[in-house]
MMTF fields as JSON, N, C-alpha, C and O atoms, coordinates in Angstrom:
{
  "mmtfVersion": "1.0.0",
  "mmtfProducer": "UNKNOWN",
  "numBonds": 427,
  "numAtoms": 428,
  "numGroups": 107,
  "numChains": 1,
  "numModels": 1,
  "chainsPerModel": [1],
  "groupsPerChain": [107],
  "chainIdList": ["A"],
  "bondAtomList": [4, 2, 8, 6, 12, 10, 16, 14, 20, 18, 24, 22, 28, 26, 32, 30, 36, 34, 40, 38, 44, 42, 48, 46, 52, 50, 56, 54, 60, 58, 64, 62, 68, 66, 72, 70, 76, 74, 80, 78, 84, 82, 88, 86, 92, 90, 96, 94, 100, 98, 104, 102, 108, 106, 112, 110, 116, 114, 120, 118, 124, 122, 128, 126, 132, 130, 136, 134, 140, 138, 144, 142, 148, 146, 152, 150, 156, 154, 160, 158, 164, 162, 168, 166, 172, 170, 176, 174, 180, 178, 184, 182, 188, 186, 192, 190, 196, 194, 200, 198, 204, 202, 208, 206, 212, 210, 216, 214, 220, 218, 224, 222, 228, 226, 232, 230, 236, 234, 240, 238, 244, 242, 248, 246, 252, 250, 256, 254, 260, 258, 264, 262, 268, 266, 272, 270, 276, 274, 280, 278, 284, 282, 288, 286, 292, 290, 296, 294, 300, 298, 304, 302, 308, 306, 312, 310, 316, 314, 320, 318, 324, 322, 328, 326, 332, 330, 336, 334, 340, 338, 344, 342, 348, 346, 352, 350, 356, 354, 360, 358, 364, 362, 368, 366, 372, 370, 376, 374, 380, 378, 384, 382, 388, 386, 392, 390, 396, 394, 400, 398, 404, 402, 408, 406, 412, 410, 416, 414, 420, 418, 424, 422],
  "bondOrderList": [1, 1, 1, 1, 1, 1, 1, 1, 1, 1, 1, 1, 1, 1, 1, 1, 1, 1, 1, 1, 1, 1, 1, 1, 1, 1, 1, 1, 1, 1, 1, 1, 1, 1, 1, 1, 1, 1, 1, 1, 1, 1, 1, 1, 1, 1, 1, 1, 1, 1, 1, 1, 1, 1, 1, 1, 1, 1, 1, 1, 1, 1, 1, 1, 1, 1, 1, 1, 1, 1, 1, 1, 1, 1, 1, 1, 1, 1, 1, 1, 1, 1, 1, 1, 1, 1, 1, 1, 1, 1, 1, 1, 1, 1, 1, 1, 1, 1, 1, 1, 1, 1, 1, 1, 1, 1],
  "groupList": [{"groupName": "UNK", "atomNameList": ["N", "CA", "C", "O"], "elementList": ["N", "C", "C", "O"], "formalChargeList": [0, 0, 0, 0], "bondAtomList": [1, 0, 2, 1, 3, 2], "bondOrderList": [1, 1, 2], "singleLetterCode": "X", "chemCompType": "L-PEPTIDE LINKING"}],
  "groupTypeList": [0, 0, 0, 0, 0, 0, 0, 0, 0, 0, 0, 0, 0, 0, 0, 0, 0, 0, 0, 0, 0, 0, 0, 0, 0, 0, 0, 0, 0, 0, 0, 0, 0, 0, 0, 0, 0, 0, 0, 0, 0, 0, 0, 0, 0, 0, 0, 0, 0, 0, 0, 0, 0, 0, 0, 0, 0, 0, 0, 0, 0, 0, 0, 0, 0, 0, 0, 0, 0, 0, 0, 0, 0, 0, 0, 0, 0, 0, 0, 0, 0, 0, 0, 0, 0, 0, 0, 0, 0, 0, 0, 0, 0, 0, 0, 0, 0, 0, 0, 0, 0, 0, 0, 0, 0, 0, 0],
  "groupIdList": [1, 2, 3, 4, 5, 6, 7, 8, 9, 10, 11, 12, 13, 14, 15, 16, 17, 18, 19, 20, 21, 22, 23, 24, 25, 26, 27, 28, 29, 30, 31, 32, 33, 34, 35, 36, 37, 38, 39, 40, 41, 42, 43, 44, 45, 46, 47, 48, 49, 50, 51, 52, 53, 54, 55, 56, 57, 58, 59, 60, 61, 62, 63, 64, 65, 66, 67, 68, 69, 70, 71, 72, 73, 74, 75, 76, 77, 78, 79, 80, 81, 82, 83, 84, 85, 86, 87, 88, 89, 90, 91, 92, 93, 94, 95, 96, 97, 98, 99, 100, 101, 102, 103, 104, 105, 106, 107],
  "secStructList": [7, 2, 2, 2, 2, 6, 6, 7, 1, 3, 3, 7, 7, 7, 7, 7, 1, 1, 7, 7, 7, 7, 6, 2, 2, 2, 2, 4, 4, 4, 6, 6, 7, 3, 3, 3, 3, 3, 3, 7, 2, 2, 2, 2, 6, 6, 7, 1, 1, 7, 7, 1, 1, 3, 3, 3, 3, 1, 1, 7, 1, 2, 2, 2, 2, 2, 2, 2, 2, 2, 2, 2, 6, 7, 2, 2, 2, 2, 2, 2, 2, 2, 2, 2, 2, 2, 2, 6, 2, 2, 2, 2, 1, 2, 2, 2, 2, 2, 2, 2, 2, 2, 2, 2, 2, 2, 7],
  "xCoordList": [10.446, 9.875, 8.398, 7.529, 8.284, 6.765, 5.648, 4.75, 6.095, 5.037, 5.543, 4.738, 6.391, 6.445, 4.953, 4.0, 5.395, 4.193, 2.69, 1.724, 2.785, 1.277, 0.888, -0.229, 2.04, 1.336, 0.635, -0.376, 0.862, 0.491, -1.329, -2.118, -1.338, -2.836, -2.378, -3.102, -1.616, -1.543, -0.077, 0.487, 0.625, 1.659, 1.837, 1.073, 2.913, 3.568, 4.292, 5.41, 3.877, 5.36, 5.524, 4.442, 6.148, 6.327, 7.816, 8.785, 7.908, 9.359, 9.23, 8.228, 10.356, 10.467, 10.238, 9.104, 10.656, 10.412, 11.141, 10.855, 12.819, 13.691, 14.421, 15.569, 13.426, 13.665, 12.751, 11.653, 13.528, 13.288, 12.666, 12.447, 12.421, 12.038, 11.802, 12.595, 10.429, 9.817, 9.941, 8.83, 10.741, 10.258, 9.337, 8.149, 10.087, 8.919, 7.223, 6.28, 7.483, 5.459, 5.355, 4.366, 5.92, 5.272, 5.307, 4.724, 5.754, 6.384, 4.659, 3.896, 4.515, 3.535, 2.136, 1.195, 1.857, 0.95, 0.584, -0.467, 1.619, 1.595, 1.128, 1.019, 0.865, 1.163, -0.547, -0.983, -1.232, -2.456, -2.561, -3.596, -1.331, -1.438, -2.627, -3.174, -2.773, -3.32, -2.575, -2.016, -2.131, -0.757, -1.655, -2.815, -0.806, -0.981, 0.965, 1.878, 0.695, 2.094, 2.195, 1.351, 3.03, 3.454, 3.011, 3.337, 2.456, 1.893, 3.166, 3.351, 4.353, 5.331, 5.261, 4.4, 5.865, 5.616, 5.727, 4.749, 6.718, 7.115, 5.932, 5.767, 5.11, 3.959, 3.067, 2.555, 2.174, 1.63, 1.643, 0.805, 2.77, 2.981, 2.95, 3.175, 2.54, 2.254, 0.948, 1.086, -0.683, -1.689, -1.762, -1.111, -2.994, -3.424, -4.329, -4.617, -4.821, -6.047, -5.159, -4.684, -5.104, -4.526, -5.883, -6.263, -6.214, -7.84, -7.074, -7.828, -5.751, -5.149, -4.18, -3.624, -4.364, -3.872, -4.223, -4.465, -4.121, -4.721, -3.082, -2.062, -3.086, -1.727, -1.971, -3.049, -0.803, -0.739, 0.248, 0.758, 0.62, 1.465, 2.9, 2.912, 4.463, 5.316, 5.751, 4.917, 6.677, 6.937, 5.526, 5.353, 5.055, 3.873, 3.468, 3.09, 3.639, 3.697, 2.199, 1.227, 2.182, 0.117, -0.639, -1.631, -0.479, -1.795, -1.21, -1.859, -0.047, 0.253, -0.599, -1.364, -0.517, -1.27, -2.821, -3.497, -3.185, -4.725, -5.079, -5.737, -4.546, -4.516, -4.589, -5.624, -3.432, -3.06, -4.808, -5.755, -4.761, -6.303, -7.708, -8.569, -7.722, -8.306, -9.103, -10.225, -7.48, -7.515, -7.94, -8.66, -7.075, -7.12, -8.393, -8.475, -9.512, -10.773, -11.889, -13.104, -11.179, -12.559, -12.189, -11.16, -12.6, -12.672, -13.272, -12.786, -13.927, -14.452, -13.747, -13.363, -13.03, -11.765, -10.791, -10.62, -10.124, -9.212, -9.221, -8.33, -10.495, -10.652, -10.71, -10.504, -11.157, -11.097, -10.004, -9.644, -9.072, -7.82, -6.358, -5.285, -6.812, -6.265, -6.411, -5.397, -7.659, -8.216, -7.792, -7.68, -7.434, -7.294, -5.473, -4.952, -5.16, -3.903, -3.353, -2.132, -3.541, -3.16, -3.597, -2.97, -4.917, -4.788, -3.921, -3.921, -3.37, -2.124, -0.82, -0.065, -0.753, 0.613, 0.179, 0.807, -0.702, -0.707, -0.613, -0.546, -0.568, -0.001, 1.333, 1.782, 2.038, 3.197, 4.174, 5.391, 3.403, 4.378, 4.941, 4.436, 6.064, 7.039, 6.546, 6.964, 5.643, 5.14, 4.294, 4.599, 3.551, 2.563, 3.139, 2.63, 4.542, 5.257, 5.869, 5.905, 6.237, 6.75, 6.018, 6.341, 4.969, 3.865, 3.432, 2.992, 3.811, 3.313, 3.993, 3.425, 5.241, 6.846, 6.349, 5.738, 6.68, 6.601, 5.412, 5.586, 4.102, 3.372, 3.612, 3.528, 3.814, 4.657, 5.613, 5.698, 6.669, 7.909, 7.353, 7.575, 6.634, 5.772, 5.325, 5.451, 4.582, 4.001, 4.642, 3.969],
  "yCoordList": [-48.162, -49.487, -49.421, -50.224, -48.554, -47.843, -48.284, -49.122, -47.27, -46.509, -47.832, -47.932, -48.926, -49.859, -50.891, -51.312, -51.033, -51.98, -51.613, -52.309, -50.432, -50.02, -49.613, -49.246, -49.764, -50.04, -50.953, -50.844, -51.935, -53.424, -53.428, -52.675, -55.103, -55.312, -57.188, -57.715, -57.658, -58.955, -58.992, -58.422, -60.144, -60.558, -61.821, -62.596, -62.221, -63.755, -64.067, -63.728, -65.3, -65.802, -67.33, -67.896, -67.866, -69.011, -69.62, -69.856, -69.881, -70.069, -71.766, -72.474, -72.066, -73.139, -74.129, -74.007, -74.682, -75.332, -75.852, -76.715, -75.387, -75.181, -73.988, -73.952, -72.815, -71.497, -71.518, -72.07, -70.667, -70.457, -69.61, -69.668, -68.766, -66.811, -66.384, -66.455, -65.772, -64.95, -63.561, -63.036, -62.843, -61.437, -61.008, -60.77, -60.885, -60.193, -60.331, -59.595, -61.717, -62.22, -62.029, -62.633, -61.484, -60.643, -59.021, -58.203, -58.713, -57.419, -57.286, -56.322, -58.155, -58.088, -58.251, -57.654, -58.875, -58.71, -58.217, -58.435, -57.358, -56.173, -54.738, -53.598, -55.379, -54.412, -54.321, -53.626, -55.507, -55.308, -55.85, -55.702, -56.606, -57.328, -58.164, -58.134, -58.824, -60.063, -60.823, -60.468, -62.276, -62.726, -64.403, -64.794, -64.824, -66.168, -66.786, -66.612, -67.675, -68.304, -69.896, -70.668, -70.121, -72.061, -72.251, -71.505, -73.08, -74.182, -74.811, -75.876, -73.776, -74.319, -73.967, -73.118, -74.337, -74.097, -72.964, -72.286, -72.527, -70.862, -69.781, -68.86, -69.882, -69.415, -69.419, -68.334, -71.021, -71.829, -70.821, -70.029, -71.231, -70.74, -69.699, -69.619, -68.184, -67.089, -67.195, -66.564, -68.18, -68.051, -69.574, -70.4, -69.712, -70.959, -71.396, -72.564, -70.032, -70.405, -69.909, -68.786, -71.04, -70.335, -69.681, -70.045, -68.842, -67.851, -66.836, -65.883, -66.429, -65.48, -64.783, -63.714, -66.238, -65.695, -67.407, -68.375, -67.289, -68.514, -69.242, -68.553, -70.562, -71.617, -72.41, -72.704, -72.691, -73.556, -74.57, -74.193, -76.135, -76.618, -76.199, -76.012, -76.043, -75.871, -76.636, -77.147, -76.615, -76.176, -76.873, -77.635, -76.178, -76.52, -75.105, -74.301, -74.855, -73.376, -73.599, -72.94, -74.453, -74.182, -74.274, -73.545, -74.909, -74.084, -72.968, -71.962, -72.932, -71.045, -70.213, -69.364, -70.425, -69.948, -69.932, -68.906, -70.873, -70.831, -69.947, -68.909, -70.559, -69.261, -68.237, -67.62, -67.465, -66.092, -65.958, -65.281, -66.697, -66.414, -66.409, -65.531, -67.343, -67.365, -65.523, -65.023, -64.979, -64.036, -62.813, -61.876, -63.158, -61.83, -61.757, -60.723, -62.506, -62.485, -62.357, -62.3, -62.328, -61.988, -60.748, -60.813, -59.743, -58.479, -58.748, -58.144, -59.36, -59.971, -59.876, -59.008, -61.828, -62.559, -61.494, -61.332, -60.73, -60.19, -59.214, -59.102, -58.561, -57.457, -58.216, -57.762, -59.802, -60.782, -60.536, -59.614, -61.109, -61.461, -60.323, -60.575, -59.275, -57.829, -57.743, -57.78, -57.621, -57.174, -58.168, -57.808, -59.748, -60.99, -60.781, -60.814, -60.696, -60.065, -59.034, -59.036, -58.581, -57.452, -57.608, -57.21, -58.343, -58.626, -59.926, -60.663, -60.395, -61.44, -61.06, -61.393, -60.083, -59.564, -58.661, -58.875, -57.845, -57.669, -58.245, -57.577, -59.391, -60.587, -60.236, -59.607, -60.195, -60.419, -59.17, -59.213, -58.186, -56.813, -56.957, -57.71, -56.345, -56.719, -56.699, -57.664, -55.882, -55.702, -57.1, -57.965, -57.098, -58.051, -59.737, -60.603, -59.8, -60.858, -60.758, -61.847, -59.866, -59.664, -60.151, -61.042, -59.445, -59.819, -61.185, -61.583, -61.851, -63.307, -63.973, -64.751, -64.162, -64.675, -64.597, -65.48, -63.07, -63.29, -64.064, -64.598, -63.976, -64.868, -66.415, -67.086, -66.855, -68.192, -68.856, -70.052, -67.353, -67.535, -67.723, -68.8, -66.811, -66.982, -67.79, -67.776, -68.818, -69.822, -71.04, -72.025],
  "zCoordList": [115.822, 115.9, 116.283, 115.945, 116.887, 117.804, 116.737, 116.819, 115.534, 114.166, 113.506, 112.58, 113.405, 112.378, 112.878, 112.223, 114.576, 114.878, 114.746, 114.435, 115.047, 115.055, 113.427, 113.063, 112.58, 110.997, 110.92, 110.226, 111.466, 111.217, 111.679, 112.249, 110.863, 111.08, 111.691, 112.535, 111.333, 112.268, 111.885, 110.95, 113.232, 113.211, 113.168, 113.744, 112.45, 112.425, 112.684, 112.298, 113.887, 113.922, 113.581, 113.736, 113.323, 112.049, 112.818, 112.097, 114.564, 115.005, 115.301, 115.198, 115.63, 116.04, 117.138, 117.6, 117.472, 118.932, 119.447, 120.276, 119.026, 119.456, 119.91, 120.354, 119.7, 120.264, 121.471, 121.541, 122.631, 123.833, 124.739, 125.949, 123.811, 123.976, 122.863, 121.924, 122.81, 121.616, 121.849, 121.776, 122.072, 122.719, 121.657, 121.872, 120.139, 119.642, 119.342, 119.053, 119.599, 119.865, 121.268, 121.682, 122.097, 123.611, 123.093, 123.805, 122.281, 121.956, 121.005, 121.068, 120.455, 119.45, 120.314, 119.792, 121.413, 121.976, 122.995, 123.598, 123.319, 124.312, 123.564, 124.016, 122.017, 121.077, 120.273, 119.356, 121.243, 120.426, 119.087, 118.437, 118.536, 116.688, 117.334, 118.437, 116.336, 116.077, 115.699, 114.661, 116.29, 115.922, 115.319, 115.451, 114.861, 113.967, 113.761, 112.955, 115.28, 115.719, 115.718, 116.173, 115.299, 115.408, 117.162, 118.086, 117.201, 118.985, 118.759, 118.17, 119.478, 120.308, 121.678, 121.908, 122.594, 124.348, 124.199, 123.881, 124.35, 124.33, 124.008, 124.808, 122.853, 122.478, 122.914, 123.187, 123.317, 123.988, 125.695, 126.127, 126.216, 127.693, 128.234, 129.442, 127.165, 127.402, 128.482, 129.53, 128.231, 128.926, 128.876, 128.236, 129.961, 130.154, 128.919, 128.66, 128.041, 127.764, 126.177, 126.004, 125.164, 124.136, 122.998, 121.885, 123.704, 122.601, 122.382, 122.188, 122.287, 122.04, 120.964, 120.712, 120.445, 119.003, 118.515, 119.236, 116.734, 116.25, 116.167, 116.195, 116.075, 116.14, 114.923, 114.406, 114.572, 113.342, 114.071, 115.127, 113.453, 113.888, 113.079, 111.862, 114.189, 113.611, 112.113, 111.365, 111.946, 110.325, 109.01, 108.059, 109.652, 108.365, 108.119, 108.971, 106.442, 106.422, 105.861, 106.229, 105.078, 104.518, 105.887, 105.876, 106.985, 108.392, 108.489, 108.774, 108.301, 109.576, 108.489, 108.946, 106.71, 105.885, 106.024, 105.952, 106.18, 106.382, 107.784, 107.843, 108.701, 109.971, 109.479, 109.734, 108.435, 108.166, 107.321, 107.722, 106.298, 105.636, 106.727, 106.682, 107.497, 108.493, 109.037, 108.966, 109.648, 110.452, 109.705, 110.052, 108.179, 107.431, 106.823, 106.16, 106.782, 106.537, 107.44, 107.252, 108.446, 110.036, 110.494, 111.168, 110.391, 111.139, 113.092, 114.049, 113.133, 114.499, 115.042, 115.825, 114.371, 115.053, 115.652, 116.86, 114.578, 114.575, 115.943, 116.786, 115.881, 117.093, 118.728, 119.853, 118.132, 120.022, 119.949, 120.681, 119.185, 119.364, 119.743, 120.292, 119.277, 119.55, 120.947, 121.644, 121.519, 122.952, 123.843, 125.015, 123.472, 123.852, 124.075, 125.19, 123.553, 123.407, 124.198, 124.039, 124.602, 125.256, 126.932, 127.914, 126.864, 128.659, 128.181, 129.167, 127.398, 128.117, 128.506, 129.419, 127.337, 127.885, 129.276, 130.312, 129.261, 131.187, 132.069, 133.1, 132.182, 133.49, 132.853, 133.811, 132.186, 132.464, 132.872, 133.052, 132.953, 133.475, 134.497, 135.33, 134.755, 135.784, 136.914, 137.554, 137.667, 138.69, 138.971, 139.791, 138.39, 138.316, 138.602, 139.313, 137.641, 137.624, 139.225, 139.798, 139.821, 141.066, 142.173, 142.959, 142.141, 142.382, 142.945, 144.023, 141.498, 141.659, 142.076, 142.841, 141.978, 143.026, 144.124, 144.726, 144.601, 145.902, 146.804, 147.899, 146.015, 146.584, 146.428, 147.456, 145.6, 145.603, 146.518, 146.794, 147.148, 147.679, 148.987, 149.541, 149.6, 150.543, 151.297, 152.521, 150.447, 150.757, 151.128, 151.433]
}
């Protein structure tokens, strides 16, 4: 699965907003893609700041398309969004997530 992801040059995800858990768009940006995902919460709620991958609205497949054209025509974009990507999924490593509980619990 390692050598499938790191073939890649961007990822899609095209889910719903009735799904609850993306692992593989955390999987994908722990992974450095460049992702181009439906603005559902789940997606959305990875960072405060959504500069981390481009959003289309759910089931509309011509934006998630223009996104995909979007991304697949900026070499730039693509490299924010890689580097952008990857410190998001670092807040969420387990430690880090531990981390942040207990300071919460704390208080």
């Amino acid at each position: 699965m390692t050598r499938l992801v790191h073939s890649c040059d961007v990822f899609i995800a095209p889910n719903r907003a009735e799904e609850t858990f993306g692992l593989p768009v955390a999987e994908a940006l722990a992974s450095g893609l460049a992702c181009v995902a439906t603005a559902i919460p789940f997606h959305l709620a990875f960072d405060e700041r959504p500069d981390f991958a481009l959003f289309a609205p759910a089931d509309n497949a011509v934006e998630l398309g223009e996104r995909l054209i979007e991304l697949l025509g900026d070499d730039e974009l693509r490299e924010r969004l890689r580097v952008r990507a990857r410190a998001v999924a670092e807040q969420w490593r387990a430690d880090r997530v531990v981390d942040a509980l207990e300071a919460k619990l704390s208080r």
